[in-house]
MARBA-720907 format. One record per residue: residue in one letter; y, z, x of N, C-alpha, C in turn. Coordinates in steps of 0.1 Angstrom, whole numbers, plus 2048, in hexadecimal, padded with zeros to 3 digits. Each point is the difference from the previous one (the first is absolute). Example, Ala and Ser with C-alpha at 12.3 -4.5 7.8 and 13.67 -1.06 7.14 Angstrom:
a7C784E88480C8007F780C800809 s80B7F97FC80B80080980B8087F8 
***
This chain:
x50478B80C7F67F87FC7FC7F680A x7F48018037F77F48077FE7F37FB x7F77F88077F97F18017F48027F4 x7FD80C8007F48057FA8048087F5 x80D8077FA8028037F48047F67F3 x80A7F380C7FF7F77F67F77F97FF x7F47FD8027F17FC7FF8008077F6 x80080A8007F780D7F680B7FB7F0 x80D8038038087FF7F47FC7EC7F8 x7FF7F980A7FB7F37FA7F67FE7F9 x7F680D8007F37FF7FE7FF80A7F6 x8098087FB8048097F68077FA7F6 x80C7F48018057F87FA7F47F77F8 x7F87F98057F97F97FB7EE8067F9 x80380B8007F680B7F48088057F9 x80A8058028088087F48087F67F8 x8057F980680F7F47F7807806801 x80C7F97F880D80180180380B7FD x8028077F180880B8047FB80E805 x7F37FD8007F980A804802805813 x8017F58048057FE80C80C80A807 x8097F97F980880E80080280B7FD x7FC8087FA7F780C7FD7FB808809 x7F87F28077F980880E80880380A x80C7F680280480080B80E808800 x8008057F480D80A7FE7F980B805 x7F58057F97F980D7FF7F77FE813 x7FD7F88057FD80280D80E806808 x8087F77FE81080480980480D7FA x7FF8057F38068137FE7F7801806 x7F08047FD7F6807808801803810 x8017F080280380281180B806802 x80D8047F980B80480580280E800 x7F78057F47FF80D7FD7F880780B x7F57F88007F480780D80980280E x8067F68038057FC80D80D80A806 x80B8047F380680D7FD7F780B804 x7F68047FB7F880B7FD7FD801812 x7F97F88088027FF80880980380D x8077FD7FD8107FF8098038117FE x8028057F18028108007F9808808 x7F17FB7FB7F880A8098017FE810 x8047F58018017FE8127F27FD805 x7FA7F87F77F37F98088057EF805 x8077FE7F88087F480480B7FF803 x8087F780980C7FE8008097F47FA x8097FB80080A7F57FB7FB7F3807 x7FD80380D7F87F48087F17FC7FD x7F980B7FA7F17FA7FE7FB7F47F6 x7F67FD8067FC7F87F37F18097F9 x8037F77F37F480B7F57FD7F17FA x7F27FF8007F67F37FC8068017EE x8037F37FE8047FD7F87F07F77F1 x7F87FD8067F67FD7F47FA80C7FA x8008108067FD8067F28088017F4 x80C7FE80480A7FE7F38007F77F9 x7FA7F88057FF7F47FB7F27FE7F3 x7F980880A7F18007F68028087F5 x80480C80280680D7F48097F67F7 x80B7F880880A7F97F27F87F77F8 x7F37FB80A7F37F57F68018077F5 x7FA80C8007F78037F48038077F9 x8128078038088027F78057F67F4 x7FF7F380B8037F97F47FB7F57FA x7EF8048047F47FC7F78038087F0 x7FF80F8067FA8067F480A8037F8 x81180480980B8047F680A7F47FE x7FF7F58078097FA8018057F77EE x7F88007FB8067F87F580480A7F5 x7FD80E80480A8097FB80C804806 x8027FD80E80D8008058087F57FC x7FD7F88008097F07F88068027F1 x7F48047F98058027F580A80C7FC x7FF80A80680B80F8038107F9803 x7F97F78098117FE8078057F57F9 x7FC7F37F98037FA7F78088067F6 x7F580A7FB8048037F680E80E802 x7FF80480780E80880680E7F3801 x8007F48058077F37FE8008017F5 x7FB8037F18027F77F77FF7F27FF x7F67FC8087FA7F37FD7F27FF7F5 
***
């Protein structure tokens, strides 16, 4: 992560809120980890590269615009809260 992703995540924090927040930033970091895997197999990347981290970031936005207060309440309710 960059100078410029935490820009982006401060600026995602303060549209989405609190727990929505997290949400994004879980589902950016699987996304990115999954892609970044997928990568490394195929041998377009290596362990040393870097891979731009704000599309994941945008995709975890609006994952957790549209699904995210259904992800909270799933996992709450999996807690038994």
């Amino acid at each position: 992560m960059g100078a410029g992703d935490i820009k982006l995540v401060f600026l995602m924090g303060l549209f989405l809120g609190f727990p929505k927040i997290l949400v994004a930033l879980f589902f950016s970091f699987f996304l990115g980890a999954i892609i970044g895997i997928g990568l490394i197999i195929a041998q377009k990347k290596s362990l040393k590269s870097e891979v731009p981290f704000a599309p994941f970031l945008a995709a975890g936005t609006l994952f957790a615009m549209f699904f995210g207060g259904q992800v909270i309440n799933f996992y709450l309710a999996a807690l038994g809260v």
